[in-house]
PyMOL Python script that loads the backbone (N, CA, C, O; Angstrom):
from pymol import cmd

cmd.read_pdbstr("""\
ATOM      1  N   UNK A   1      15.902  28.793 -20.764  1.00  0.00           N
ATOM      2  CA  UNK A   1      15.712  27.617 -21.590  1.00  0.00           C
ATOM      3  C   UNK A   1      16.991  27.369 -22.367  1.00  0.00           C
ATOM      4  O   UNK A   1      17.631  28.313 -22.830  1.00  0.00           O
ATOM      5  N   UNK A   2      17.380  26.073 -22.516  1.00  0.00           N
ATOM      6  CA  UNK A   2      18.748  25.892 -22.834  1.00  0.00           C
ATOM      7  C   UNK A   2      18.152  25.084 -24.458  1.00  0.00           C
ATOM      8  O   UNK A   2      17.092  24.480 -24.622  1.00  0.00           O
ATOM      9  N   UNK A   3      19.193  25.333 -25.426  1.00  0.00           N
ATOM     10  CA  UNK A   3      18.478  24.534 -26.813  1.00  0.00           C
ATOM     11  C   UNK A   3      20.012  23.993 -27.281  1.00  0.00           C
ATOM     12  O   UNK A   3      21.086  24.537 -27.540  1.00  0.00           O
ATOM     13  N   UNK A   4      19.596  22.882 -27.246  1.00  0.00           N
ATOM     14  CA  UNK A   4      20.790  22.123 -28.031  1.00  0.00           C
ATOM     15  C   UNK A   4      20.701  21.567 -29.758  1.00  0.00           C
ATOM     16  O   UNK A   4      19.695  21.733 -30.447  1.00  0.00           O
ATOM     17  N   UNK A   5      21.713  21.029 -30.148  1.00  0.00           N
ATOM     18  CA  UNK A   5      21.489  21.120 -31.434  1.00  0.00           C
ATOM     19  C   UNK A   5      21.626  18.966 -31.555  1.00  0.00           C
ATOM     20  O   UNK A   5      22.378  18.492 -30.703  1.00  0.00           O
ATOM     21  N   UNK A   6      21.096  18.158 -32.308  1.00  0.00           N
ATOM     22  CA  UNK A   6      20.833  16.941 -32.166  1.00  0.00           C
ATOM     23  C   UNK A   6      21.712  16.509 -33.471  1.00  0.00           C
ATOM     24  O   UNK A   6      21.837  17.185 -34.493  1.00  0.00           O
ATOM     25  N   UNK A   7      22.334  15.147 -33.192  1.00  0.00           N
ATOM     26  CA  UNK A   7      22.712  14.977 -34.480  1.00  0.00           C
ATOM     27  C   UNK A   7      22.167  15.016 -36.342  1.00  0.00           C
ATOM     28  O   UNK A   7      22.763  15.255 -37.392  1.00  0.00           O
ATOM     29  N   UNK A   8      20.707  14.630 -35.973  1.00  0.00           N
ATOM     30  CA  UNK A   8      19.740  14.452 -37.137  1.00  0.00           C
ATOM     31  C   UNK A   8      19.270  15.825 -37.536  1.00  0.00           C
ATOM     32  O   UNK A   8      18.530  16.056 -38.492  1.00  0.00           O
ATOM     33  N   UNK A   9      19.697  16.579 -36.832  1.00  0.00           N
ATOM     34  CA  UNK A   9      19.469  18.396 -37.102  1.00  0.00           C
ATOM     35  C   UNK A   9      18.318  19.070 -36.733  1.00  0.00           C
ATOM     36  O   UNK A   9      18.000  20.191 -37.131  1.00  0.00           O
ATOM     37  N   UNK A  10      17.486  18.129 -35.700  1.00  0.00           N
ATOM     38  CA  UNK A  10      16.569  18.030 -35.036  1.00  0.00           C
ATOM     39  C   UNK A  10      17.148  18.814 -33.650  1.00  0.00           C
ATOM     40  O   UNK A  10      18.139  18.490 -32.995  1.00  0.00           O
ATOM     41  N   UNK A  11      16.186  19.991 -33.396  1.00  0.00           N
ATOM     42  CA  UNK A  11      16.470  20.662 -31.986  1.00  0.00           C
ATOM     43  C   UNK A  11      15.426  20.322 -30.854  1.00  0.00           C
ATOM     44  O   UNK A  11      14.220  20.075 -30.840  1.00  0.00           O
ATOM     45  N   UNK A  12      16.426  20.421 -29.913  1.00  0.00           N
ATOM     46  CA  UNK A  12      16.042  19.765 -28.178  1.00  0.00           C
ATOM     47  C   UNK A  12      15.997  20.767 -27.423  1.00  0.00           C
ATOM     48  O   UNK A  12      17.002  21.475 -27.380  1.00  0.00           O
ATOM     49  N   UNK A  13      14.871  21.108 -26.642  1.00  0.00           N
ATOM     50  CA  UNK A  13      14.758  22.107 -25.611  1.00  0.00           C
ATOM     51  C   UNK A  13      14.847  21.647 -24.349  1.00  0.00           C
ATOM     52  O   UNK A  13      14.950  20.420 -24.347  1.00  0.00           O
ATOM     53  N   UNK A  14      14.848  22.215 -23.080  1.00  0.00           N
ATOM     54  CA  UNK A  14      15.302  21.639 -22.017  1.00  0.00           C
ATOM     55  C   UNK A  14      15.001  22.962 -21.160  1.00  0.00           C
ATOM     56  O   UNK A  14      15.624  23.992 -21.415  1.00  0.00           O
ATOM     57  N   UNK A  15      14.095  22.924 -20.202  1.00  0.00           N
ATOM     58  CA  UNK A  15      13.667  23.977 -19.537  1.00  0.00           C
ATOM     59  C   UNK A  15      14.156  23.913 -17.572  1.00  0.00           C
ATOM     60  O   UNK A  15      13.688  23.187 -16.695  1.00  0.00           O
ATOM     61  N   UNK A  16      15.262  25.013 -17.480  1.00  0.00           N
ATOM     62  CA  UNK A  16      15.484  24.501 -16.307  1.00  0.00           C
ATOM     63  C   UNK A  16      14.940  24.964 -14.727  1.00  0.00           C
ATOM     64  O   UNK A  16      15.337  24.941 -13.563  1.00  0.00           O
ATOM     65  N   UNK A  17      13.965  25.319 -15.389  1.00  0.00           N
ATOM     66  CA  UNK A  17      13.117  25.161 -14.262  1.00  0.00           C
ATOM     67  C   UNK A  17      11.583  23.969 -13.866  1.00  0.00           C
ATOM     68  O   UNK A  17      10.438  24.050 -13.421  1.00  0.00           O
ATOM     69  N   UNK A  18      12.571  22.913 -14.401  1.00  0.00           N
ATOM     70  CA  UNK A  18      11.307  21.875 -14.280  1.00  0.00           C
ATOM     71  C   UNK A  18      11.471  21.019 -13.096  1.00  0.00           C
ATOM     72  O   UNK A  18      12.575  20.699 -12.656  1.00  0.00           O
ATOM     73  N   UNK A  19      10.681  20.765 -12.742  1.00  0.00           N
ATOM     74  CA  UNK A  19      11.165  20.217 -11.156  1.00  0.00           C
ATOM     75  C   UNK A  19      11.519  18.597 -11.447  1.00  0.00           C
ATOM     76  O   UNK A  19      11.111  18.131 -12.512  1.00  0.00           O
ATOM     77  N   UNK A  20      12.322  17.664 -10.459  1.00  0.00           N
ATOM     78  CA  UNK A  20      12.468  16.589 -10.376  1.00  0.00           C
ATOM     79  C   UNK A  20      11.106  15.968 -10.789  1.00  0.00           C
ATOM     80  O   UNK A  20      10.046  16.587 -10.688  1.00  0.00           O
ATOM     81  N   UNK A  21      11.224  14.544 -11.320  1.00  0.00           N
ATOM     82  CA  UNK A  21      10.351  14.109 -11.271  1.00  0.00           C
ATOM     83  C   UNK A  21       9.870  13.063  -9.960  1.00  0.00           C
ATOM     84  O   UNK A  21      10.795  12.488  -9.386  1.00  0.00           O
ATOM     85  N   UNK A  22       8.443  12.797  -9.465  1.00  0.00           N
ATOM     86  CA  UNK A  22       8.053  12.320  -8.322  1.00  0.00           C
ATOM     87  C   UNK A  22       8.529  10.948  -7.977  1.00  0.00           C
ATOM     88  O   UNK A  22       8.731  10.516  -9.112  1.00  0.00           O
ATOM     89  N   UNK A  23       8.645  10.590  -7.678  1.00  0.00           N
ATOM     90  CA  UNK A  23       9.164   9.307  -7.059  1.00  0.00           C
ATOM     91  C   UNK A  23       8.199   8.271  -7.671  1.00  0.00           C
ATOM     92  O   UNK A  23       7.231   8.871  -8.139  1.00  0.00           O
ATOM     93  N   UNK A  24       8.120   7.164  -7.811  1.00  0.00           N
ATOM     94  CA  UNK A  24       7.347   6.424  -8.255  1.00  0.00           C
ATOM     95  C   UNK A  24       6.511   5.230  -7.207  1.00  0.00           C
ATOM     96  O   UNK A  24       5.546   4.501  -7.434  1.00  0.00           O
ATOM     97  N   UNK A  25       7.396   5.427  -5.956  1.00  0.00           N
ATOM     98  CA  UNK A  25       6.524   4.851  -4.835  1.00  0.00           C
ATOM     99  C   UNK A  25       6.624   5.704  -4.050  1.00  0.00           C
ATOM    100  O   UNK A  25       7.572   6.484  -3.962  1.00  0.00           O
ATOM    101  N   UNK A  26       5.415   5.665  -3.200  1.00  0.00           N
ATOM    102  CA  UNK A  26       5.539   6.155  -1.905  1.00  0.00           C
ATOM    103  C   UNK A  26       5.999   5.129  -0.298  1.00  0.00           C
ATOM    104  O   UNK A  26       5.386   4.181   0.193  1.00  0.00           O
ATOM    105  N   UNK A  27       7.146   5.727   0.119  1.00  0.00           N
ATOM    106  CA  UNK A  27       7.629   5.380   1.449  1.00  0.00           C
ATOM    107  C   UNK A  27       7.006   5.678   2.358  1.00  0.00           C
ATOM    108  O   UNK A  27       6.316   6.697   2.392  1.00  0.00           O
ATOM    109  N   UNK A  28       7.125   4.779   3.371  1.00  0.00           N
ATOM    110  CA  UNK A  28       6.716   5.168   5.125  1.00  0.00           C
ATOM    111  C   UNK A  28       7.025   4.514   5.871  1.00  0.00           C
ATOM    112  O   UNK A  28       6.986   3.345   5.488  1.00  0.00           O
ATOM    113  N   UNK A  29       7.375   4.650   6.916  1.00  0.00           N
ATOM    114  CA  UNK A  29       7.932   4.436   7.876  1.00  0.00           C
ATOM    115  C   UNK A  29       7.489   3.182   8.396  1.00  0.00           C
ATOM    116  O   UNK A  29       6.334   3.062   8.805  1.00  0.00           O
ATOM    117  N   UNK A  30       8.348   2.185   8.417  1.00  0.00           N
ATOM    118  CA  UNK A  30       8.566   1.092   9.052  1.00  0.00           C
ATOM    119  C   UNK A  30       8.300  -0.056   7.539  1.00  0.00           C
ATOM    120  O   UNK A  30       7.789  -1.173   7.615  1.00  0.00           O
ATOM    121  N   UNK A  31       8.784   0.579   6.311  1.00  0.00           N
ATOM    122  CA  UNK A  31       8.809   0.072   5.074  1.00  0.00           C
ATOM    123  C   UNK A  31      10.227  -0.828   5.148  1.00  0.00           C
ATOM    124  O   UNK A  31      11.107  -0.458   5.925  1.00  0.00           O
ATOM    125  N   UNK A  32      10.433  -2.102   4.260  1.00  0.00           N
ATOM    126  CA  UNK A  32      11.387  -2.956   4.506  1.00  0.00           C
ATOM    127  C   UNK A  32      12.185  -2.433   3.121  1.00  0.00           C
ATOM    128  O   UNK A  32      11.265  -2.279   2.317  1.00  0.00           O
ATOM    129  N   UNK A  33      13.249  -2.138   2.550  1.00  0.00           N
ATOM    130  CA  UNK A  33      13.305  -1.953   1.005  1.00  0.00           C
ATOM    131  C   UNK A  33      14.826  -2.221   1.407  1.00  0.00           C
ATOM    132  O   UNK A  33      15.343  -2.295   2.522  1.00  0.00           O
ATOM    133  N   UNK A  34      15.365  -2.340   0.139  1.00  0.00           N
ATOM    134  CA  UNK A  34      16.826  -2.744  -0.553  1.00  0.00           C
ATOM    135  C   UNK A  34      17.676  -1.490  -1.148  1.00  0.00           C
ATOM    136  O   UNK A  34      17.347  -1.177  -2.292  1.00  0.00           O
ATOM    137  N   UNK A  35      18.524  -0.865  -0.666  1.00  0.00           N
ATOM    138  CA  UNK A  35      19.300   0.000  -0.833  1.00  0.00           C
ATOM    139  C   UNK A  35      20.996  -0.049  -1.405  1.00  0.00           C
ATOM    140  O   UNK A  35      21.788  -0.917  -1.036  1.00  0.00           O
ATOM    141  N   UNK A  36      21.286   0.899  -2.222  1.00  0.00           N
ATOM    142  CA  UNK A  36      22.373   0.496  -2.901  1.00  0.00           C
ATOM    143  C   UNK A  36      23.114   1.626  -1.799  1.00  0.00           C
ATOM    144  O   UNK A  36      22.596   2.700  -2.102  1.00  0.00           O
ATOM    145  N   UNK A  37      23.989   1.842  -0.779  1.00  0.00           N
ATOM    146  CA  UNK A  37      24.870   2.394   0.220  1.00  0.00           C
ATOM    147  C   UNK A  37      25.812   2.447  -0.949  1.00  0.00           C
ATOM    148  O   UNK A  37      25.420   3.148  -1.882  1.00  0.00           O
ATOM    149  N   UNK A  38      26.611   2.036  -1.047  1.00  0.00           N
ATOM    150  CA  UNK A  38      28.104   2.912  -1.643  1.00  0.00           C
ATOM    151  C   UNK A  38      28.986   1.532  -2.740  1.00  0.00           C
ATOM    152  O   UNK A  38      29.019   0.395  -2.267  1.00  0.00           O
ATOM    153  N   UNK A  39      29.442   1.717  -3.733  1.00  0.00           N
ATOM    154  CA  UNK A  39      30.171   1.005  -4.476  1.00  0.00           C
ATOM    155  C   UNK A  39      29.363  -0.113  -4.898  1.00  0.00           C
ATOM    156  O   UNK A  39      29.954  -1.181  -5.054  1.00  0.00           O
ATOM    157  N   UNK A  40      27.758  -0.051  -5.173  1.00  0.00           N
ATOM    158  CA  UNK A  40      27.122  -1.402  -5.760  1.00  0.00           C
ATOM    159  C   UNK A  40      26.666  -2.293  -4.536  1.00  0.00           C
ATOM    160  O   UNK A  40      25.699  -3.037  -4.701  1.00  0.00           O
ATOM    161  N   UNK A  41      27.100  -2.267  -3.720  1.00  0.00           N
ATOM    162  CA  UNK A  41      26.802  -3.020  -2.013  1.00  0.00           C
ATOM    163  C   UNK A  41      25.067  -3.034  -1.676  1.00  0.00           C
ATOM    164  O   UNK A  41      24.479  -2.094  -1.142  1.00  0.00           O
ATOM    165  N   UNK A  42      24.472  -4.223  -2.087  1.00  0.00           N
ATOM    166  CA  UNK A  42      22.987  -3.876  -1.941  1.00  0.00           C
ATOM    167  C   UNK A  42      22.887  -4.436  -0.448  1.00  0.00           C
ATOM    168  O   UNK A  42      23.394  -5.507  -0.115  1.00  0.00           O
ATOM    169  N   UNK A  43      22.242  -3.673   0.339  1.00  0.00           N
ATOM    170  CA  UNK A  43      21.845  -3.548   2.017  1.00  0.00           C
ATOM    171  C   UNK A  43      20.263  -4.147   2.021  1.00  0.00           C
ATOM    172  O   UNK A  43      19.624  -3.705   1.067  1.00  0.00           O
ATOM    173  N   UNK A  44      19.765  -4.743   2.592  1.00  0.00           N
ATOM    174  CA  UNK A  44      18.176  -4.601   3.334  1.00  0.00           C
ATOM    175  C   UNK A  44      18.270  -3.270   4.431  1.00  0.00           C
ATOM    176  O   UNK A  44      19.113  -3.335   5.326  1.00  0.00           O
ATOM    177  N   UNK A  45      17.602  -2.369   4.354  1.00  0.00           N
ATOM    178  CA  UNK A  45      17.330  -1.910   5.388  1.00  0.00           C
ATOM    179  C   UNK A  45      15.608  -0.879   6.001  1.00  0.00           C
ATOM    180  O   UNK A  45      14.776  -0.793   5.097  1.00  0.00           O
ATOM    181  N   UNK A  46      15.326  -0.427   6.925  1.00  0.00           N
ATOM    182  CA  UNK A  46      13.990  -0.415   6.981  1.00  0.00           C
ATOM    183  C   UNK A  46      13.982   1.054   7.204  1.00  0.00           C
ATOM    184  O   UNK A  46      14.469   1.644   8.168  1.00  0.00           O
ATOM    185  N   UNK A  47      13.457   1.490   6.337  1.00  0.00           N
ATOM    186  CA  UNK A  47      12.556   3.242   6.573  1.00  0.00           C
ATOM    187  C   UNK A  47      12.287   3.651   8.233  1.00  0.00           C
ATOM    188  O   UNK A  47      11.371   3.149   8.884  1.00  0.00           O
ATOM    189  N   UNK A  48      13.424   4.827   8.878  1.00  0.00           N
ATOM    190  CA  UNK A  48      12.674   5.339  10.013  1.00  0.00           C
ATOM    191  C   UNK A  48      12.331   6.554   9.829  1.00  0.00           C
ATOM    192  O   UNK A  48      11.610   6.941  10.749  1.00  0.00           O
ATOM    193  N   UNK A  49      12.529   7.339   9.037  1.00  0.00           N
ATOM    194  CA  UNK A  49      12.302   8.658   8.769  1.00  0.00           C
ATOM    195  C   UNK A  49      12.474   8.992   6.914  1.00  0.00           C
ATOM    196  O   UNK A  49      13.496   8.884   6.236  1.00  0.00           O
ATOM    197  N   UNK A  50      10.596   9.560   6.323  1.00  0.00           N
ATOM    198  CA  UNK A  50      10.728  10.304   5.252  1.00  0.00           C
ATOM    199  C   UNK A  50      10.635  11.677   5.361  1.00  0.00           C
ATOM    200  O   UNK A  50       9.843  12.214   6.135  1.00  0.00           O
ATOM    201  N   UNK A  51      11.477  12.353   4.556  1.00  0.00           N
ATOM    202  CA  UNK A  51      11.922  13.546   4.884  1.00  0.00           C
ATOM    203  C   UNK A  51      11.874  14.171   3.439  1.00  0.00           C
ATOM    204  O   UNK A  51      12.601  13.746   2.542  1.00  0.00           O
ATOM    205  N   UNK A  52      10.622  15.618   3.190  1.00  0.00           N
ATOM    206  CA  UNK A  52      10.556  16.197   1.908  1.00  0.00           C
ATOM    207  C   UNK A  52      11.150  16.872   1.878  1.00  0.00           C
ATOM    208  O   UNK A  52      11.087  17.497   2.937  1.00  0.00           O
ATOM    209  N   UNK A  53      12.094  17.401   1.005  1.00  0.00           N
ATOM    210  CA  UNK A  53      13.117  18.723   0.530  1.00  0.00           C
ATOM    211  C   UNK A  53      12.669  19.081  -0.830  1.00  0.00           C
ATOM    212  O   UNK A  53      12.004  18.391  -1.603  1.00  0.00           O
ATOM    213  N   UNK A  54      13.268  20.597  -1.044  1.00  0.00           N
ATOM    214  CA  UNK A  54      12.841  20.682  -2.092  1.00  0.00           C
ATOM    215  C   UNK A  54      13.714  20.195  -3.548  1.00  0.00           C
ATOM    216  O   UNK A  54      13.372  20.440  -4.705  1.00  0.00           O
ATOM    217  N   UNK A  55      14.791  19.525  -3.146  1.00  0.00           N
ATOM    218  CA  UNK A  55      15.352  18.793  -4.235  1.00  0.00           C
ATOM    219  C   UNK A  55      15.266  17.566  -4.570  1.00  0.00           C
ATOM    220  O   UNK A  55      15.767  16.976  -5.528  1.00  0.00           O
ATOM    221  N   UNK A  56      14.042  16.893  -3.024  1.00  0.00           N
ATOM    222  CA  UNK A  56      13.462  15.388  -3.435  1.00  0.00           C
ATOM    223  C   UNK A  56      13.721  15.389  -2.362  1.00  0.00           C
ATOM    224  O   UNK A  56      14.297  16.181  -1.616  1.00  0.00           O
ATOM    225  N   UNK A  57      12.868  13.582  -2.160  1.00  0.00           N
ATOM    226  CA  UNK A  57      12.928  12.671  -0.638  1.00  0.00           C
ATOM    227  C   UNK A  57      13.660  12.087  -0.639  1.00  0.00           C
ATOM    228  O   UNK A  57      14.156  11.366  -1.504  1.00  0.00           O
ATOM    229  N   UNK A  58      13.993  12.388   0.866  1.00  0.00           N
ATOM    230  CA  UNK A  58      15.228  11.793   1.599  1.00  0.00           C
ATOM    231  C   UNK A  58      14.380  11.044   2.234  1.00  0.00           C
ATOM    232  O   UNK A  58      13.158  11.177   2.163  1.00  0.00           O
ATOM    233  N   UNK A  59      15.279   9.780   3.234  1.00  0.00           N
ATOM    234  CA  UNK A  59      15.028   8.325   3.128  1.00  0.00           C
ATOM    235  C   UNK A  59      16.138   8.325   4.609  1.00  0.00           C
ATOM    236  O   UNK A  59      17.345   8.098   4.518  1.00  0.00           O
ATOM    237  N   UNK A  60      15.342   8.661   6.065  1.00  0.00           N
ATOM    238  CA  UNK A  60      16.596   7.632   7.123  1.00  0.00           C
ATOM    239  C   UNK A  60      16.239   6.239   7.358  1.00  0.00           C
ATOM    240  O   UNK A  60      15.169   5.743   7.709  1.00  0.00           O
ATOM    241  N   UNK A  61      17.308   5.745   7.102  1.00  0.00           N
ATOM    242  CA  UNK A  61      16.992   4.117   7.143  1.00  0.00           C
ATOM    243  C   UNK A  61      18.318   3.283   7.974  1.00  0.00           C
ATOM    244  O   UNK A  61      19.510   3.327   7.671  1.00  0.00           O
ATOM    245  N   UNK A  62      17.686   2.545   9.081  1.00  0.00           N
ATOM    246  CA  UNK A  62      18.515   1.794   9.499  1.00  0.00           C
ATOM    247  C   UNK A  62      19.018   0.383   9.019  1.00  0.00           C
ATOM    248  O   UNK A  62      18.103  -0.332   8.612  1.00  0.00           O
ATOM    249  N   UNK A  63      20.170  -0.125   8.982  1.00  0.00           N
ATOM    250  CA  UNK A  63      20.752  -0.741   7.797  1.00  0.00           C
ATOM    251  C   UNK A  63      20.805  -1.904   8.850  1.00  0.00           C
ATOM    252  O   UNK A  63      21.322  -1.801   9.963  1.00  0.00           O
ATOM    253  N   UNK A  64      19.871  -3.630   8.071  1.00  0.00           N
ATOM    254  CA  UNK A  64      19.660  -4.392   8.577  1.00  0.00           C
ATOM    255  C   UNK A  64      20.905  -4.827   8.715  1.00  0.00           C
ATOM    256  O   UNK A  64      21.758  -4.575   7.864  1.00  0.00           O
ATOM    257  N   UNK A  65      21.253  -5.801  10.217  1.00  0.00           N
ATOM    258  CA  UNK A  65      22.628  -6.462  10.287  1.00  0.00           C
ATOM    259  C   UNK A  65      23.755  -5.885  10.457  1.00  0.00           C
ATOM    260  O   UNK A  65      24.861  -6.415  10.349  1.00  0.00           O
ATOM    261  N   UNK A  66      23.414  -4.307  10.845  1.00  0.00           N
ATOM    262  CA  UNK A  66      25.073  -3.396  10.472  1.00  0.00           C
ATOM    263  C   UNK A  66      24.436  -2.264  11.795  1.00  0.00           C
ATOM    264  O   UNK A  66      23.260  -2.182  12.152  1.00  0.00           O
ATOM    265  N   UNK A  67      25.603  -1.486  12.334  1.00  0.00           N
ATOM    266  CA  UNK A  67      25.081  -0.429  13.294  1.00  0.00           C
ATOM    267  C   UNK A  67      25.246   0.727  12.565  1.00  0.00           C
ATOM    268  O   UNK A  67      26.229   1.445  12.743  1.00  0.00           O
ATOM    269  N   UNK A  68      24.225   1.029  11.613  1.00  0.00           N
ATOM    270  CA  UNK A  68      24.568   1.885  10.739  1.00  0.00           C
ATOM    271  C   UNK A  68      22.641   2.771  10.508  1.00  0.00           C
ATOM    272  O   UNK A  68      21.496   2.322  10.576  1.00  0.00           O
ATOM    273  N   UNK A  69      23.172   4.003  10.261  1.00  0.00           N
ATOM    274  CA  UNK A  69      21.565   4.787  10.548  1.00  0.00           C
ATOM    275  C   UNK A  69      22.061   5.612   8.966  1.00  0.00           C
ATOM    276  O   UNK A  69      23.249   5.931   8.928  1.00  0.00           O
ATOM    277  N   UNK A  70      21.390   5.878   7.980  1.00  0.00           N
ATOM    278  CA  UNK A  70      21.760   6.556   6.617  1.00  0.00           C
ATOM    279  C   UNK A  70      21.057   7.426   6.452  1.00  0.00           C
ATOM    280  O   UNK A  70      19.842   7.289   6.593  1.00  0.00           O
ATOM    281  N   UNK A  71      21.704   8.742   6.052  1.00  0.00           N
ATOM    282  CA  UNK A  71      20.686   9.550   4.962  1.00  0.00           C
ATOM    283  C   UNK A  71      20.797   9.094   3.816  1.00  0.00           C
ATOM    284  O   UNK A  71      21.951   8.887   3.439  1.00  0.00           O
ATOM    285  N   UNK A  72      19.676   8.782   2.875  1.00  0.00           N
ATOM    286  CA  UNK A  72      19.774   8.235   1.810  1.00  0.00           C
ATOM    287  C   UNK A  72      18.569   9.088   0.499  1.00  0.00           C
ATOM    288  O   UNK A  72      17.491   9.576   0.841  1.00  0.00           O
ATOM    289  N   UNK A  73      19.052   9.089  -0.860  1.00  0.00           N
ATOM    290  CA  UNK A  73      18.408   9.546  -1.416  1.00  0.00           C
ATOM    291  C   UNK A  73      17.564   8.593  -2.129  1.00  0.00           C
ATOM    292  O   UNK A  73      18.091   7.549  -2.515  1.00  0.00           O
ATOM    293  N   UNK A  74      16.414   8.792  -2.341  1.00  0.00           N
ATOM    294  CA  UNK A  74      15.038   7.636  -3.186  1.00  0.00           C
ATOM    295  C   UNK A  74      15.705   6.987  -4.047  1.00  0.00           C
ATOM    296  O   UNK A  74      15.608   5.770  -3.888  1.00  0.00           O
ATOM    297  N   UNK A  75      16.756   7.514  -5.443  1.00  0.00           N
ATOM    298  CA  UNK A  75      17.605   7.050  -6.358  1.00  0.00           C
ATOM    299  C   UNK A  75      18.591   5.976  -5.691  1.00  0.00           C
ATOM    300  O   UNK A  75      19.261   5.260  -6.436  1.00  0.00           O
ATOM    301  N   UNK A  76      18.699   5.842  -4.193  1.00  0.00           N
ATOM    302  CA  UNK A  76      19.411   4.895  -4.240  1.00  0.00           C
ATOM    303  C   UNK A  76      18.690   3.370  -4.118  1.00  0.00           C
ATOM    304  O   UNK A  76      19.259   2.290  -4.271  1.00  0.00           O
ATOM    305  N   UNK A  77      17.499   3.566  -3.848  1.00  0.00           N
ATOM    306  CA  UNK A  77      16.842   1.916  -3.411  1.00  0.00           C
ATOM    307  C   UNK A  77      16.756   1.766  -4.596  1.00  0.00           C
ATOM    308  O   UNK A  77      16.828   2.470  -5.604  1.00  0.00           O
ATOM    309  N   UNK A  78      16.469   0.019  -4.170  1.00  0.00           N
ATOM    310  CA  UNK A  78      16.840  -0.670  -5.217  1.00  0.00           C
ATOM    311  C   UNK A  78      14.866  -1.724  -5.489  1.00  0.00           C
ATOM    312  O   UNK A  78      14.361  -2.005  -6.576  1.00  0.00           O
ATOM    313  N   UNK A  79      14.437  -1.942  -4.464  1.00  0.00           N
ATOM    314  CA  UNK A  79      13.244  -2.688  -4.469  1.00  0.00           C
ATOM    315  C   UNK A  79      12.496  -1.749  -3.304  1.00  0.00           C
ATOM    316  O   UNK A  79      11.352  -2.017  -2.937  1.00  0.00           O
TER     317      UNK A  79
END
""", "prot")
cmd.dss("prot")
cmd.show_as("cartoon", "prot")
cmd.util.cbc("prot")
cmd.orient("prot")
C-alpha cells in the first residue's frame, strides 16, 4: 500500500493490488465503433476479435476504408 501526503494535509491511500477497472461496455464481434489509432486520428472500424488478458480487453478491429487489421486497447475507442 503506497500513502501519499495531499496538499490540505489530508492522506491518500492507494492499494496496488487493485485490479483495472471493467470496461463500461461490452464488445462483440461484428460491433461498428470509432477508434482513436495513433496521434488523435479518429478511424470507424468494426470488432473481429475480443480478446481477455489479464491487464484488460483487447479489441482486433479492422479499420474501415484502410488495409489495416489493429490490436487495440478498450481506452482507445472513442464511441
Amino acid at each position: 500500500m503506497v500513502r501519499t501526503e495531499c496538499r490540505q494535509g489530508a492522506t491518500a491511500t492507494s492499494d496496488a493490488s487493485v485490479p483495472p477497472k471493467e470496461p463500461k461496455r461490452e464488445y462483440k464481434v461484428g460491433d461498428k465503433i470509432r477508434v482513436n489509432l495513433y496521434r488523435g486520428q479518429i478511424d470507424h472500424a468494426i470488432v473481429r476479435a475480443v480478446i481477455q488478458q489479464i491487464d484488460g480487453t483487447k479489441l482486433q478491429v479492422d479499420v474501415v476504408g484502410l488495409d489495416l487489421t489493429a490490436l487495440i486497447d478498450v481506452r482507445q475507442v472513442v464511441e
